[in-house]
C-alpha positions in Angstrom: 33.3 125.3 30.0 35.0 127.9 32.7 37.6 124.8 33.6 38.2 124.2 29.7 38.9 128.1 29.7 41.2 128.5 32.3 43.6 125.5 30.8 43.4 127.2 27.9 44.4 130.4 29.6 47.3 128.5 31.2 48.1 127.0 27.8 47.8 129.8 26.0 50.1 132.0 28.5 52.6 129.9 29.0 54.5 131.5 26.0 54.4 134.7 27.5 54.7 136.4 30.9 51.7 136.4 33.1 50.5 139.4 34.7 51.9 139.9 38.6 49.7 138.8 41.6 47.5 137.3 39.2 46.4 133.7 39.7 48.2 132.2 36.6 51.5 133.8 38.0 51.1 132.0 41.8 50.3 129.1 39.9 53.6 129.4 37.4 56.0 130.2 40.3 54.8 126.8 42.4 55.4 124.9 39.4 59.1 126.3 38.7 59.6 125.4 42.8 58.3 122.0 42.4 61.1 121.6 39.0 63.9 122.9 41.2 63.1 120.8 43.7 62.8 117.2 41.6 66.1 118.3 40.4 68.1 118.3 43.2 66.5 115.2 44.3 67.4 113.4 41.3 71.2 114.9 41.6 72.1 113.8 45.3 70.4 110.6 44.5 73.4 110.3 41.7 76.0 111.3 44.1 74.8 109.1 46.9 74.5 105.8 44.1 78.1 107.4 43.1 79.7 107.4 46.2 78.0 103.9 46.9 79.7 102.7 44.8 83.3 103.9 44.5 83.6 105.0 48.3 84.9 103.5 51.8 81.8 101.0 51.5 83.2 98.8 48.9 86.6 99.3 49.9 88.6 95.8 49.9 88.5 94.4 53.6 85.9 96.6 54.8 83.5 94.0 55.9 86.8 92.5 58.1 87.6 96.0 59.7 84.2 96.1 61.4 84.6 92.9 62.7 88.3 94.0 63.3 86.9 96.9 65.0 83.8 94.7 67.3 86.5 92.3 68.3 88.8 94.8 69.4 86.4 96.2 71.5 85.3 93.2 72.8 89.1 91.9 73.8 90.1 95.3 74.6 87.4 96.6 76.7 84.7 94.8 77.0 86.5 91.3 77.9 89.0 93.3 80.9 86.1 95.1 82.5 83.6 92.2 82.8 87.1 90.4 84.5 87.5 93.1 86.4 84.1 93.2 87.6 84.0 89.4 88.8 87.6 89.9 89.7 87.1 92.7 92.7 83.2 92.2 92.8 83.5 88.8 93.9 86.6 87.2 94.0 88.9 89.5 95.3 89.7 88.9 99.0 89.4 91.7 101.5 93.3 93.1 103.0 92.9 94.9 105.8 95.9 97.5 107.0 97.5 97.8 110.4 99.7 101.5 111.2 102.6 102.6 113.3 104.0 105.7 113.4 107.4 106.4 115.3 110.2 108.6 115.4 114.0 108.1 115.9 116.0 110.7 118.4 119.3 110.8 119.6 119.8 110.1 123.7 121.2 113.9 124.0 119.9 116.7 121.7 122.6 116.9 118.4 123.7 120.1 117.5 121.7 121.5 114.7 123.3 123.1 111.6 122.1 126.3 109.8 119.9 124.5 107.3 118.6 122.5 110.4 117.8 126.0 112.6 116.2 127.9 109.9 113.7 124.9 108.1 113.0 122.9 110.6 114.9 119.6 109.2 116.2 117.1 111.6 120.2 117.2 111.5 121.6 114.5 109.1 122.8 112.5 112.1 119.3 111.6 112.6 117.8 111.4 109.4 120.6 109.0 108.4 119.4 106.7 111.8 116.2 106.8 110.4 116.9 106.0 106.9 118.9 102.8 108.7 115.2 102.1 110.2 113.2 102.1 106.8 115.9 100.4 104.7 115.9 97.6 107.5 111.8 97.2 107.1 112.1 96.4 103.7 115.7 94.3 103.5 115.7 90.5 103.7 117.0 90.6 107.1 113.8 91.6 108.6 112.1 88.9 106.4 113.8 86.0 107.6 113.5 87.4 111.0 109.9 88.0 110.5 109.8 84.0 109.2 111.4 82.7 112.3 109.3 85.2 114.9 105.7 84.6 113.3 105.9 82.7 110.2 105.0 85.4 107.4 105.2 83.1 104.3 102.3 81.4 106.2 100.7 84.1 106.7 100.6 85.4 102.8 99.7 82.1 101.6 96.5 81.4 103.4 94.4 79.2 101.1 91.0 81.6 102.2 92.9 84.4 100.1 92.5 84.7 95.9 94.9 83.2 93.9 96.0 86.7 93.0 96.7 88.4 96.0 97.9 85.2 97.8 102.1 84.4 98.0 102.9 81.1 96.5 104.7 79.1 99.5 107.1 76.9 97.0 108.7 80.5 95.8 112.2 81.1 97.0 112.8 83.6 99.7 113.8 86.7 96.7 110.3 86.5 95.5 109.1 86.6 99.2 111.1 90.2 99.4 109.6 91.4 96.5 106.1 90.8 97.9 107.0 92.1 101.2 107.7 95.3 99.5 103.9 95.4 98.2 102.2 94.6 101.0 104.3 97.0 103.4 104.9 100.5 102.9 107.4 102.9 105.0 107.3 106.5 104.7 109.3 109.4 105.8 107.7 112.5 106.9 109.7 116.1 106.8 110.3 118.1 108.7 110.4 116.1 111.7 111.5 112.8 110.8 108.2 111.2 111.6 108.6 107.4 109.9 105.1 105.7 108.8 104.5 102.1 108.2 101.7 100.8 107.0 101.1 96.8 106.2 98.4 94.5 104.5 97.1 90.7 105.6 94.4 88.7 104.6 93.0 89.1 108.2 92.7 91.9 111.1 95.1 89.7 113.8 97.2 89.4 110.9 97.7 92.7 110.4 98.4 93.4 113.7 100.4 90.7 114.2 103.1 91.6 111.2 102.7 95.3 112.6 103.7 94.9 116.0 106.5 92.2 115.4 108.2 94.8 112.9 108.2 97.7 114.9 109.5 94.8 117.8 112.0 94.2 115.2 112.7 97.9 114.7 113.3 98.3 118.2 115.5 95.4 118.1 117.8 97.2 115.8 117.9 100.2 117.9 119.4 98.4 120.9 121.9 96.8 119.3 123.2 99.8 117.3 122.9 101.2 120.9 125.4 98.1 121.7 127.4 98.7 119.3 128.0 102.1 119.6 128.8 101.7 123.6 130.6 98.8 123.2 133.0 100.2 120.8 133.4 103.3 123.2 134.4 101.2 126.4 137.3 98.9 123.9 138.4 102.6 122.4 138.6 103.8 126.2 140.1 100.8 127.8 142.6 100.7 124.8 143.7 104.3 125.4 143.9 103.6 129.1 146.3 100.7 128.6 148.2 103.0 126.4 148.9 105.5 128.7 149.6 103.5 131.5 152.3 101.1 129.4 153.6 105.3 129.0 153.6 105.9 132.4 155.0 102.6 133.4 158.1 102.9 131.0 158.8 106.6 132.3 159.0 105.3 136.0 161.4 102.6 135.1 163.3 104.6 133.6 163.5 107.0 136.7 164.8 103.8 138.3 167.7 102.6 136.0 168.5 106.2 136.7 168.8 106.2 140.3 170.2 103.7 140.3 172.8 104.2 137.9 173.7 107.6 139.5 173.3 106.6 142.9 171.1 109.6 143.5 166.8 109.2 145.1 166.3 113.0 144.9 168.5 115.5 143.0 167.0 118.4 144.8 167.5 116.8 148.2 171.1 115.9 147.4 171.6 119.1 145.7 170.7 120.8 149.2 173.0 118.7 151.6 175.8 119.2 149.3 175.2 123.4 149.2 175.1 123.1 153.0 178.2 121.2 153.2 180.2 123.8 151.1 178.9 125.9 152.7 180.3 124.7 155.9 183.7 124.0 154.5 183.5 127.2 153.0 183.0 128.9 156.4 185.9 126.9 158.3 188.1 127.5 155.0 187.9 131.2 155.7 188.5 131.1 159.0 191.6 128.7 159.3 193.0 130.6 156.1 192.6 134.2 158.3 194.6 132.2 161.3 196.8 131.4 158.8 197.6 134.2 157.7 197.5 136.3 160.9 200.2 133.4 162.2 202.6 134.4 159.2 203.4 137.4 160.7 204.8 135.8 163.8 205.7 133.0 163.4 207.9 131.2 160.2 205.8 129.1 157.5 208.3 125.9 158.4 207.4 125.6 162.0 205.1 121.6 162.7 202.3 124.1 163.6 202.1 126.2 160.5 202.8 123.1 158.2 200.0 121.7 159.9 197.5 124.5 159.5 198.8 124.5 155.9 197.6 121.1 155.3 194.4 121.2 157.1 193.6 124.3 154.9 194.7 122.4 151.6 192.6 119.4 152.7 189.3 121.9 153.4 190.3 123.3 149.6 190.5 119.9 148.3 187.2 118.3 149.8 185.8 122.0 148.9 186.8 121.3 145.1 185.3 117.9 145.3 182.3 118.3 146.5 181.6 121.4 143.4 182.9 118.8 141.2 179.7 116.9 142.0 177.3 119.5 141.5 178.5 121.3 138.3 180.9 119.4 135.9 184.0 121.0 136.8 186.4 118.3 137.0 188.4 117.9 140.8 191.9 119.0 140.5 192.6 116.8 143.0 191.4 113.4 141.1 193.2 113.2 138.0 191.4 110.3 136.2 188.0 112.4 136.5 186.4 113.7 133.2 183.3 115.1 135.1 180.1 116.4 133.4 177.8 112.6 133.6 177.8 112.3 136.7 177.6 114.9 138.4 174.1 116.5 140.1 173.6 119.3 137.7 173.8 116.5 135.0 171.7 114.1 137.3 169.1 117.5 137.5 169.0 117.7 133.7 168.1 113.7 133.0 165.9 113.6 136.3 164.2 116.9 134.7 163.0 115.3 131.8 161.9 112.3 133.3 159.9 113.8 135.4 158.4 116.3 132.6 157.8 113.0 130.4 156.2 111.7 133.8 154.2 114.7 134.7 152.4 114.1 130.6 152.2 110.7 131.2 150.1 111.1 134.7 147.6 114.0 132.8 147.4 111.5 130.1 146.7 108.2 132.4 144.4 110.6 134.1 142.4 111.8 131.1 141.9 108.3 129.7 140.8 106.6 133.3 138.1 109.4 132.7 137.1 108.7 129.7 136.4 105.1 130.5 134.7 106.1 133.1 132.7 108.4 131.3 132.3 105.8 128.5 130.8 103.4 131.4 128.4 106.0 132.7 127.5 106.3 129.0 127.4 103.0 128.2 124.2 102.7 130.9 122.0 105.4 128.5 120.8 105.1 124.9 122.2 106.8 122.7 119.6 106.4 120.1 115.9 105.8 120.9 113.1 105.1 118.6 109.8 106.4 119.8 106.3 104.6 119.1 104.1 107.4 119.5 101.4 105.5 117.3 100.4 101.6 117.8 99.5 99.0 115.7 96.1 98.5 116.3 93.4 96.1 115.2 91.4 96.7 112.0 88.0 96.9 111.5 87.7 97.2 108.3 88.7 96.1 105.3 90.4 99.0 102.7 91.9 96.5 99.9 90.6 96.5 97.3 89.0 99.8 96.5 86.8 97.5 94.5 85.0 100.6 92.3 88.3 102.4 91.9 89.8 99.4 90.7 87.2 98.8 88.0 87.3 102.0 86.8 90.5 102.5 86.2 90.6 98.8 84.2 87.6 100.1 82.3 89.4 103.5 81.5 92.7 101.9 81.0 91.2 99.4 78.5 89.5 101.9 76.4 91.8 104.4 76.0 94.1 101.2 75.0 91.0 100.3 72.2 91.1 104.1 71.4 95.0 104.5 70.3 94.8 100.9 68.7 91.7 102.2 66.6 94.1 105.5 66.0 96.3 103.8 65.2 95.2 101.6 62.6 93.0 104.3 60.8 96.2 106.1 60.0 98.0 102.9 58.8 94.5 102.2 56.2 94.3 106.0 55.1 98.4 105.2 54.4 97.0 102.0 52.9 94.3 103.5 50.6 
């Protein structure tokens, strides 16, 4: 009967509002929570069913873009780093690295420039030697001299090495270059000029063995630039020697045809004995011209003895006139055909004097280039370029090629970002799509 009575309460007050806190109002505000609560339910159940079916899941081709998606992975990623795994986990063949370090200097220290004094940096004379050295290392040149000293296409295509790091042997000598420049690495450090090379074989005696050769090679290079450079300094000498003495030789011939066209050895000498000969005529002149005269006064100028003292003084005026004629060019009275002025001794002076001025340059310029051929000989027994091995090749131990778990990651991370911006990709060309 109480249970009868309280659904009849419940019934009975459901019209109306129950009393707060009483038991009938607890029970009313559960059952309003409970309502709430199925409706919702019911709701996102409609809009799940509704999205079900009109949303991405039925889309046309969904079903192929998660396989799309899968097998993308799978090539993309998955596919590389399992090779890459196998690849450098167990097939890839160990490289092991031989290292020289040198330096190229010039025989005398160059001059350094202002860049040079306040950096540090080698002068360009020397960095341009060692640039000569590192483009050599990686030309064909020290290739096919590398082939003929120790065989390197033999070396690089050792059947114990992986198909993928070994050279093929049947490929021509271009491709050999190319993988020449892989395997070998040159470096130049600044300041300094310090050159590093660094190179990769299959084995440690290997390595070493292509390491030493090439910096043999290198030093190779050096001597005969060293050649070169002397050897064109001794034919630039000699040739200026034989120069200057073809100069010197034509000058004293034509001293000769001159001497022997004018009849004189030595102007100066002649030059002399003639002064002192006028100046003995000169002297007896005077003195038979004061007799002379002093005889006038007593005696008459048509007497034999004064004729004769008149003629001996005409003579001494005659030979007097003469022998001037020879040293300047006034012409002799007493010679009628003479035109003077060629051949006379101040002319002789003025052609000897040049001669010997254009022999006097000649001598200073034989003289100068017999020194530099000497000096060019001296040099020629000195380098003028040296190239310094202050580090050796020396034998490996072990093996740093392939960094085996670098290698992997970076496939596994190149892969996947590749999968990533292929998956980008495509999403935006669907949404387009859609």
């Amino acid at each position: 009967m109480e249970a009868e009575d309280t659904e009849l309460d419940i019934d009975a007050g459901a019209s109306g509002d129950p009393k707060p806190g009483t038991a009938l109002a607890r029970v009313r505000a559960v059952s309003v929570a409970l309502s709430d609560a199925a409706r919702r339910s019911r709701l996102s159940s409609r809009r799940a069913a509704s999205l079900r079916s009109g949303g991405f899941e039925n889309r046309r081709g969904a079903k192929l873009t998660r396989y799309l998606l899968l097998g993308s992975f799978v090539a993309i990623f998955v596919l590389p780093t399992v090779a890459a795994i196998l690849y450098f986990g167990l097939i890839a063949t160990d490289q092991y690295v031989a290292e020289a370090e040198f330096t190229v200097s010039a025989g005398e220290s160059p001059l350094r420039d202002g860049i040079a004094s306040l950096t540090g940096i080698p002068s360009q004379l020397i960095l341009q030697d060692t640039q000569i050295i590192t483009n050599f290392i990686d030309s064909r040149e020290m290739v096919d001299k590398l082939q003929q000293r120790i065989g390197i296409r033999q070396i690089y295509s050792n059947d114990k090495a992986d198909y993928f790091a070994r050279f093929d042997p049947e490929k021509p000598v271009e491709r050999l270059v190319k993988y020449w420049k892989k395997v070998s690495h040159s470096s130049i450090k600044l300041p300094g000029g310090l050159v590093k090379f660094t190179v990769r074989a299959f084995t440690p005696k290997d390595a070493k063995l292509v390491a030493d050769t090439t910096v043999s090679l290198c030093e190779e290079l050096v001597n005969n630039l060293n050649a070169r450079i002397n050897a064109d300094a001794l034919r630039l000498a000699e040739i200026g020697l034989q120069r200057a003495s073809q100069r010197l030789a034509k000058t004293l011939a034509a001293q000769e045809v001159e001497r022997n066209s004018s009849g004189i050895l030595e102007t100066s000498l002649s030059a002399d004995a003639i002064s002192g000969l006028l100046k003995q005529l000169r002297g007896t002149l005077l003195n038979l011209g004061g007799a002379y005269e002093t005889q006038l006064k007593y005696m008459n100028p048509d007497t034999p003895q004064m004729q004769e003292a008149k003629s001996r003084i005409d003579v001494l005026r005659g030979q007097i006139a003469k022998l001037e004629s020879q040293l300047t060019s006034r012409p002799d009275p007493t010679d009628a055909g003479a035109g003077g002025g060629d051949d006379t001794i101040a002319a002789a002076m003025t052609r000897f004097g040049a001669l010997d001025v254009e022999q006097k340059a000649d001598v200073d310029l034989y003289t100068d280039a017999a020194a530099a051929l000497e000096h060019a000989r001296i040099a020629a027994e000195f380098k003028m370029i040296y190239l310094k091995v202050y580090v050796q090749p020396s034998l490996p131990q072990e093996s740093e090629y392939p960094e085996r778990g670098l290698d992997i990651f970076l496939v596994a991370v190149s892969s996947l970002a590749l999968w990533g911006v292929l998956v980008a990709l495509g999403a935006v060309v669907r949404d387009n799509m859609a």
